[in-house]
C-alpha positions as YAML, in Angstrom:
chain: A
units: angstrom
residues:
- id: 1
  name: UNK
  ca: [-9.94, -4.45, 2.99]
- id: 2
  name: UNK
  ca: [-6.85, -4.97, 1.59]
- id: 3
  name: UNK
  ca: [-4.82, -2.16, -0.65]
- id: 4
  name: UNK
  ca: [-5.53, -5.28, -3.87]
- id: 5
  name: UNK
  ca: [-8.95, -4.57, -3.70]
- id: 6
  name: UNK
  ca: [-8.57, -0.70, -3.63]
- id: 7
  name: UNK
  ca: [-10.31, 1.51, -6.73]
- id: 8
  name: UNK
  ca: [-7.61, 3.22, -8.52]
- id: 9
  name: UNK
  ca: [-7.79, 6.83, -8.26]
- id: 10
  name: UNK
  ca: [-9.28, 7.13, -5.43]
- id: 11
  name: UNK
  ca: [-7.84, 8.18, -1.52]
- id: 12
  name: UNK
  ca: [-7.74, 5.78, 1.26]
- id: 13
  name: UNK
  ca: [-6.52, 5.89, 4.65]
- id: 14
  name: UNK
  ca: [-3.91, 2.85, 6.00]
- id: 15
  name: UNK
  ca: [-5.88, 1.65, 8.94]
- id: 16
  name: UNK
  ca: [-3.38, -1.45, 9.71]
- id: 17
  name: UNK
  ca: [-0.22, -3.21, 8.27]
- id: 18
  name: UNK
  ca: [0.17, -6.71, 8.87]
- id: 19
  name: UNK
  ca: [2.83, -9.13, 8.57]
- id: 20
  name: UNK
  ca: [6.10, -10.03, 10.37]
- id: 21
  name: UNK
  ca: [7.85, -7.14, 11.95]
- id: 22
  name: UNK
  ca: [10.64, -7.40, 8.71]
- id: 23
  name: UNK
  ca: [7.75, -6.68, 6.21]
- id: 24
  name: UNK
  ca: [6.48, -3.77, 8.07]
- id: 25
  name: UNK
  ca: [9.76, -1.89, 9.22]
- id: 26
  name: UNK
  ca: [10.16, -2.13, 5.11]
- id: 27
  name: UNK
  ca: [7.20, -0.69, 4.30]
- id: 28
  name: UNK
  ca: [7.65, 1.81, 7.27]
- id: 29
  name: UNK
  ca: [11.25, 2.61, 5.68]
- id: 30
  name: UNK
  ca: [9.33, 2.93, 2.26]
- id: 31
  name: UNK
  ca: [6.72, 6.01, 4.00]
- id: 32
  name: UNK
  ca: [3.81, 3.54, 3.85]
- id: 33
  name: UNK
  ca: [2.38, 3.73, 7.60]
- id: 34
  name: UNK
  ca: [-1.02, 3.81, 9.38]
- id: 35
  name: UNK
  ca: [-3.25, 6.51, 8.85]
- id: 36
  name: UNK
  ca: [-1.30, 7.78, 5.77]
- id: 37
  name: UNK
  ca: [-2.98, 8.63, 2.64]
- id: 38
  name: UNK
  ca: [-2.80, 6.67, -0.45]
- id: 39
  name: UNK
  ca: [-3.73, 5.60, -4.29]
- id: 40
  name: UNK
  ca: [-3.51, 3.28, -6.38]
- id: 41
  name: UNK
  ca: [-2.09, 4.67, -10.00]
- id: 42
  name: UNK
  ca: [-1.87, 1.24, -11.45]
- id: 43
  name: UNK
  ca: [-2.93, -2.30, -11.09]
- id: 44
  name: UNK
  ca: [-0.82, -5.08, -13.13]
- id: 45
  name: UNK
  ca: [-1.85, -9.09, -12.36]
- id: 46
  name: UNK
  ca: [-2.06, -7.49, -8.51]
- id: 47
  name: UNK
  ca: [1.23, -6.24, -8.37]
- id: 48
  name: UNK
  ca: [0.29, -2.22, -7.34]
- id: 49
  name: UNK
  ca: [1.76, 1.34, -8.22]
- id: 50
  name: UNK
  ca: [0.92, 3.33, -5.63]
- id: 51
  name: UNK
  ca: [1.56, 6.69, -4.54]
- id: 52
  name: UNK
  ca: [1.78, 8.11, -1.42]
- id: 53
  name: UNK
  ca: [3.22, 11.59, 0.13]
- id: 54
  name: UNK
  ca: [3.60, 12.61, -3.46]
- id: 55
  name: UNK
  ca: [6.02, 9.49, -4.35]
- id: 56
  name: UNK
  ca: [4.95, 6.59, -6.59]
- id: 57
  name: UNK
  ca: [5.78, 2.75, -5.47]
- id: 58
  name: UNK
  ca: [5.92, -0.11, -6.43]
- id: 59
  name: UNK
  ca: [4.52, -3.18, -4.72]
- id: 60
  name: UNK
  ca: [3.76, -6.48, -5.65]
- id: 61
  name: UNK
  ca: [0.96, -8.10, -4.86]
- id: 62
  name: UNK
  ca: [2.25, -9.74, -1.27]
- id: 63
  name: UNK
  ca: [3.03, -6.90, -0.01]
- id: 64
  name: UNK
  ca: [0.10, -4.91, -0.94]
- id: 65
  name: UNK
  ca: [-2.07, -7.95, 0.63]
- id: 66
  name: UNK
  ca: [-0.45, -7.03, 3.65]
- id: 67
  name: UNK
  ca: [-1.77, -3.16, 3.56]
- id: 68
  name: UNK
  ca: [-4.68, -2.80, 5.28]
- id: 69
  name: UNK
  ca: [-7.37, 0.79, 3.90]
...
């Protein structure tokens, strides 16, 4: 399912990142890859804070469509 549709609080594993190869060497550069841990903190109209490896980002809601747990 796709990181929008993700509880907050709770852990899930990045199975897949779609996209074009631009939008995933960003998130790449950003520490969001496959079969990394992450949370949502916060939900706004979609858009996402997330945190993963410790750090909290931000992500609106195309991107987080794209995120794959």
């Amino acid at each position: 399912m796709p990181l929008t549709f993700a509880q907050m609080s709770k852990e899930y594993v990045i199975v897949k990142i779609t996209g074009q190869d631009k939008i995933r060497t960003h998130l790449r550069n950003l520490g969001i890859m496959e079969n990394e841990t992450v949370s949502v903190v916060q939900s706004i109209r979609g858009n996402l804070i997330v945190e993963i490896k410790g750090v909290r980002i931000a992500l609106d809601k195309s991107l987080a469509n794209r995120i794959m747990v």
